[in-house]
C-alpha positions in Angstrom: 66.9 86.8 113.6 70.7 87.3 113.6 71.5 89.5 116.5 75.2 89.8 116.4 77.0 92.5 114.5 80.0 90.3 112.8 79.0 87.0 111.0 81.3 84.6 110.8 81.4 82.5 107.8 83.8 79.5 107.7 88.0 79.1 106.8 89.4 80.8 103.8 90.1 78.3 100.8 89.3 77.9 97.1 85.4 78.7 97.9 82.4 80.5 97.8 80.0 81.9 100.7 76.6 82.8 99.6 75.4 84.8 102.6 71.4 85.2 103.4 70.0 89.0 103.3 70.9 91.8 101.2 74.7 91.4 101.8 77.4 89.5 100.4 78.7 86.9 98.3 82.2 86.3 99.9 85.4 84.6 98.2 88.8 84.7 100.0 89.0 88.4 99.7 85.3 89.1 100.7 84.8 90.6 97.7 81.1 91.9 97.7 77.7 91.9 96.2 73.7 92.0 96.7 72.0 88.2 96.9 68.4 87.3 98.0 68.0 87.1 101.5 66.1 84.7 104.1 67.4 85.0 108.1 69.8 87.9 107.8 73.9 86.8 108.2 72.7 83.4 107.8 74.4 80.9 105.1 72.0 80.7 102.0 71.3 76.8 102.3 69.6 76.3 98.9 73.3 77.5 97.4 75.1 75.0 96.8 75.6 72.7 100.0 74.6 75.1 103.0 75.5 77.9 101.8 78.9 77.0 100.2 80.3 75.9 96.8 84.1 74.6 96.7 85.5 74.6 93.0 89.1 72.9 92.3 90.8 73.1 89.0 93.8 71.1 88.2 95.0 68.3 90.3 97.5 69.7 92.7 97.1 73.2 91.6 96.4 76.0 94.2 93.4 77.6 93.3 92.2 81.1 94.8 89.5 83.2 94.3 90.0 87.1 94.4 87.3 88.4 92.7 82.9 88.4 91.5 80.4 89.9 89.7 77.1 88.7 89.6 75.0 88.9 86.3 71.9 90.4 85.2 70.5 86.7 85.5 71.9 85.9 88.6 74.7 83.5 87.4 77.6 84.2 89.7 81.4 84.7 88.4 84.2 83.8 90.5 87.9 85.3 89.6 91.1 83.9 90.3 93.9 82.2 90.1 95.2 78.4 89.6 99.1 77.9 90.2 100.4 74.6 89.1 104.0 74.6 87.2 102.5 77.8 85.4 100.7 80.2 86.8 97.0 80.8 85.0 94.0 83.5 85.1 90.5 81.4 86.5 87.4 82.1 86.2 84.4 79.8 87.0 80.8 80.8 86.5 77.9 79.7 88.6 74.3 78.9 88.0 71.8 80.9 90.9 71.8 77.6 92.3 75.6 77.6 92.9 75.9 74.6 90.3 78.4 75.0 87.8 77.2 76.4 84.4 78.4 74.0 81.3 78.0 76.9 79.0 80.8 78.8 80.4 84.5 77.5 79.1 85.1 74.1 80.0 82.0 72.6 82.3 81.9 76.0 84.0 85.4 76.7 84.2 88.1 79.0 82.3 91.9 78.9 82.7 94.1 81.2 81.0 98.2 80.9 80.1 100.4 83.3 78.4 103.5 81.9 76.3 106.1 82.7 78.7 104.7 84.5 81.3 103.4 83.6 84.4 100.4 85.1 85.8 100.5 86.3 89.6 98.0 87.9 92.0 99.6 91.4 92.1 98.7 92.5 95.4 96.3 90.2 95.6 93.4 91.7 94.4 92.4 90.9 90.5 89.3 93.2 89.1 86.4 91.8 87.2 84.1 94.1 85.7 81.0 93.1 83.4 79.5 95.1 79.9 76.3 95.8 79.1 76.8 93.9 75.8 77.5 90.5 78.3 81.6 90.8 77.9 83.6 90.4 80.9 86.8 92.1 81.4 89.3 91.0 83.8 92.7 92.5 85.0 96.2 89.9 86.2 99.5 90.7 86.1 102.4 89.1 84.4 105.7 88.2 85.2 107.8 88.4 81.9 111.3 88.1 81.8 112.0 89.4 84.7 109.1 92.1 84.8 105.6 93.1 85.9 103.0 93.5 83.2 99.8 94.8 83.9 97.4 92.7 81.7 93.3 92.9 80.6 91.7 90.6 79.5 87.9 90.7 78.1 86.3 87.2 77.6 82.7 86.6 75.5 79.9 85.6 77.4 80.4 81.7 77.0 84.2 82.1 78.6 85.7 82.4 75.6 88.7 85.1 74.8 87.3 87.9 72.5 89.3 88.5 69.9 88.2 91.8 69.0 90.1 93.0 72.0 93.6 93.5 71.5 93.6 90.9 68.4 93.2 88.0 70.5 91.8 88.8 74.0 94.7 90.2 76.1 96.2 93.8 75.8 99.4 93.7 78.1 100.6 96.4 79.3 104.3 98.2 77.8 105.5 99.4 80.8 106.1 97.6 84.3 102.8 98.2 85.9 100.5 95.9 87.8 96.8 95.7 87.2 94.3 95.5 90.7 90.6 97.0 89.6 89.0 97.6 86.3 85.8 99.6 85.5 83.8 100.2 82.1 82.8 103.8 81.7 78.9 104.3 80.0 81.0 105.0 76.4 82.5 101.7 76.4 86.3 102.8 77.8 88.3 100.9 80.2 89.7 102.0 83.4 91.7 100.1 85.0 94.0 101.3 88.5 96.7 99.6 90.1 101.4 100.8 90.3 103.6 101.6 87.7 106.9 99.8 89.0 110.2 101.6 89.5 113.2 100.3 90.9 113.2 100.7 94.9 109.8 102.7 94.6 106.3 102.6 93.3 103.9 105.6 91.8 100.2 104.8 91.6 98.5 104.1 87.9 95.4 104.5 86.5 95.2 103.8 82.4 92.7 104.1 80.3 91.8 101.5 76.7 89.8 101.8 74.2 86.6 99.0 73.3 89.0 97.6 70.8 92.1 97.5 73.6 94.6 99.9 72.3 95.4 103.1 75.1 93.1 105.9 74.9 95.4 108.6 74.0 93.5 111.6 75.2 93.9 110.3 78.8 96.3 110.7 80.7 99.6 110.9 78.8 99.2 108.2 75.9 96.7 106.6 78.1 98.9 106.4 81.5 97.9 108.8 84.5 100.4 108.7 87.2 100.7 109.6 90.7 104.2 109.9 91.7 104.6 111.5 95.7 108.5 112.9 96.3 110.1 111.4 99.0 107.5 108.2 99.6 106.7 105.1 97.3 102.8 104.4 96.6 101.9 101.1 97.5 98.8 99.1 97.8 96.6 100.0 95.5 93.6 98.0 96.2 90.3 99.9 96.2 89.0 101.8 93.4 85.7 103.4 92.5 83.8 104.7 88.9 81.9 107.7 89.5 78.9 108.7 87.7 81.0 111.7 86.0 83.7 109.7 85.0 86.2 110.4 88.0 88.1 107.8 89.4 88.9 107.2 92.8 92.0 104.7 93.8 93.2 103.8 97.3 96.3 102.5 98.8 98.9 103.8 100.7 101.9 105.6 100.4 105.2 104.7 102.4 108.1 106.9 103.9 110.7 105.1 106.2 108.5 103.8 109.1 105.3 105.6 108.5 102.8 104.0 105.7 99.4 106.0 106.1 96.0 105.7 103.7 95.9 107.7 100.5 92.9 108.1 98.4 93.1 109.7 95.0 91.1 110.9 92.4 91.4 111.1 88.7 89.5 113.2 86.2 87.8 112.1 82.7 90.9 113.6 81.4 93.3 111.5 83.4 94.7 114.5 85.2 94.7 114.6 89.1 91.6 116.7 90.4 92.5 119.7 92.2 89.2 120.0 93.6 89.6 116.9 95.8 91.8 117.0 99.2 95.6 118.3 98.2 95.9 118.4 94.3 94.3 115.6 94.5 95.6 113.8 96.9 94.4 112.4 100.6 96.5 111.1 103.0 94.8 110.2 106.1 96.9 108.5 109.2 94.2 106.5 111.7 96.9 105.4 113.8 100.4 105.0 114.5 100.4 101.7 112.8 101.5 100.9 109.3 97.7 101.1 107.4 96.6 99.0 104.1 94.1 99.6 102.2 91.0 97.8 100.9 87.8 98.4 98.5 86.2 101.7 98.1 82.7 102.3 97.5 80.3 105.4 97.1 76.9 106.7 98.4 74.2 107.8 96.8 75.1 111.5 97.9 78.5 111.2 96.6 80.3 110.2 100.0 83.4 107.8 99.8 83.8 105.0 102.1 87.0 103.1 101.9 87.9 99.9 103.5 91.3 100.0 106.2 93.4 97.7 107.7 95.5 98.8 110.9 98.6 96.6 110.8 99.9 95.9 114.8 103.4 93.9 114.2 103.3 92.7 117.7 99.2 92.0 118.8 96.1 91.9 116.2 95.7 93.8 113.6 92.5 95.9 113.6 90.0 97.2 110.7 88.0 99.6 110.0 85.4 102.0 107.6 86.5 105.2 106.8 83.9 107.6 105.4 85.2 111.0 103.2 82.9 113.7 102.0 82.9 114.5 97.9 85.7 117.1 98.4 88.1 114.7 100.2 87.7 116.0 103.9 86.8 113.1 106.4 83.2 112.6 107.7 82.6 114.0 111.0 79.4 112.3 111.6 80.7 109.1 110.6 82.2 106.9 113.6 85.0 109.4 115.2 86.1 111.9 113.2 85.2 109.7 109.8 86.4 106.7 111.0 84.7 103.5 112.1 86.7 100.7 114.2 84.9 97.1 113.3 86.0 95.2 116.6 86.3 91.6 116.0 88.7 90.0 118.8 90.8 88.8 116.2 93.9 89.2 114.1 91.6 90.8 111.1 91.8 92.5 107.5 89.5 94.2 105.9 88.7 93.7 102.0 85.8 95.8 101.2 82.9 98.1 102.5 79.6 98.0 100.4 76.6 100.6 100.5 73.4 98.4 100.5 70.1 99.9 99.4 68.7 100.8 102.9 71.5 103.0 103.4 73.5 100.1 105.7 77.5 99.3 104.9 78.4 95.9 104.7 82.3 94.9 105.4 83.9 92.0 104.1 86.4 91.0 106.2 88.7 88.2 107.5 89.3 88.0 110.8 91.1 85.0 112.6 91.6 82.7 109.7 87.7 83.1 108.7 85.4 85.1 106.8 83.1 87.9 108.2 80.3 90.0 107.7 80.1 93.3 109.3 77.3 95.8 109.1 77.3 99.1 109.6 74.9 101.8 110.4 75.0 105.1 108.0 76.7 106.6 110.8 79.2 104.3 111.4 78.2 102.4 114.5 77.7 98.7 114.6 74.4 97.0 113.3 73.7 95.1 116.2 70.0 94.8 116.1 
């Protein structure tokens, strides 16, 4: 039985962890999600080799993995990226196993050009979400001439681009934006968060599209929602979360001179900010006088937020933690101090997401000193150390 708190998982490259219990499946950005369990924190060895599966794509490319979503059936997809002369989408899909599945694109993987455009990681973080119907959707961005385009892209279930969407797969964005996190509402409509680009300054975005791809003109104006803050740029956007009544929440941060604290958002159906959450809207939280990032956001059964933060020390380690907000925006007393929870790991660290698991526990992906991590957390915040 694993006793420690933090479980420390290997160096970050162009691979995936499957980790034993109810926890996580970890890619570079410790993206999250629930897989079978033997010895808790433990590498799964019957995935792959002990635990881990390493996927390469082009000779000489650099390949990274930034997002997953794990079937109805247990297959496993990884999101990405694979830079060579051209910058591409990738996606691979795996078998439960962890063995590549040769009825996904091309012997299990998918790469993905534009005609003059080259796709980057945006703040490095690209969503994935999957449909009911077996579709995935995807977001990038693209650089094209000169600008940032947020993109979506929704692929059938054999990897192929679905050309019902957007006439042949991809719906690009008309402004300068950049796409992070995408979500499928219950109806079929498609969220998706991330920054409308200005020059010297940034406003955060959430849009909304159609099942077809076109923008869903009742939300938002013609499909946009912005979030624009006088006097500071938003920046960051990371973390978002669907809830059950069609809210969205987005996290990032917002910037003014020296100071660049956490801000959490939230969205109506409409597309309008919702005065009933924090300050028209709006939370801005400061958990230090460092410069703070933010990471995923997840919610509770009871409608409580958790959102994944990154304390950023310019001069000795950076430090992470869980912060946990009511429905209404205010910060969780019970939870750690004052609604935050420090995850102490003795090492320069970042911290990618938080997850709820079904006995109430959080789970944080992390890195921490050039390796992947596991913490867990007790619902109140303290350290599963048991």
């Amino acid at each position: 039985m694993l006793k420690r708190s933090i479980a420390y998982l290997g160096h970050p490259t162009t691979v995936m962890l499957h980790h034993r219990t109810s926890t996580l499946a970890l890619l570079l950005t410790c993206a999250a999600t629930s897989l079978l369990a033997q010895e808790p924190g433990d590498l799964d060895t019957g995935f792959g080799t002990n635990g881990t599966v390493i996927t390469g794509f082009i000779p000489e490319s650099i390949d990274e993995a930034t997002g997953i979503a794990v079937q109805a059936d247990g297959r496993i997809i990884l999101r990405g990226s694979s830079l060579s002369n051209q910058g591409g989408a990738a996606m691979v899909r795996y078998l439960p196993s962890g063995a590549l599945d040769p009825s996904f694109g091309t012997g299990g993987r998918v790469v993905i050009n534009v005609e003059d455009s080259l796709f980057v990681s945006g703040d490095r973080s690209v969503g994935i979400a999957l449909q009911s119907d077996g579709k995935i959707l995807t977001t990038e961005t693209a650089y094209v001439n000169g600008q940032f385009r947020g993109v979506v892209l929704r692929f059938l279930a054999n990897g192929a681009l679905d050309a019902s969407f957007g006439g042949d797969g991809i719906v690009m964005d008309a402004s300068e934006s950049i796409f992070n996190t995408v979500h499928v509402q219950a109806d079929g409509r498609i969220l998706v968060a991330g920054l409308r680009v200005f020059p010297g300054t940034g406003s955060g975005l959430a849009a909304r599209f159609m099942p077809d791809g076109s923008p869903d003109a009742t939300y938002g104006t013609n499909g946009h929602a912005l979030l624009s803050m006088p006097g500071m740029s938003v920046e960051n956007i990371r973390g978002a979360a669907l809830q059950p009544d069609g809210r969205l929440l987005i996290a990032g941060r917002v910037s003014s001179g020296p100071f660049m604290d956490h801000l959490l958002v939230r969205f109506t159906d409409a597309g309008q900010l919702d005065a009933s959450f924090g300050t028209g809207g709006r939370v801005i939280s400061s958990f230090s006088p460092m410069p703070e990032w933010a990471g995923g956001v997840d919610l509770q059964p009871d409608g409580r937020i958790l959102a994944g933060v990154t304390l950023q020390d310019p001069i000795l380690f950076n430090s992470i933690g869980v912060a946990r907000f009511l429905p209404n925006g205010n910060l969780d007393a019970s939870f750690g101090t004052g609604g935050f929870a420090t995850v102490s790991t003795a090492f320069d660290a970042w911290c990618w997401q938080p997850v709820v698991m079904a006995d109430g526990r959080i789970a944080v992906g992390l890195q921490a000193g050039g390796q992947l991590a596991v913490a867990m957390l007790q619902d109140n915040g303290a350290l599963d150390v048991g």
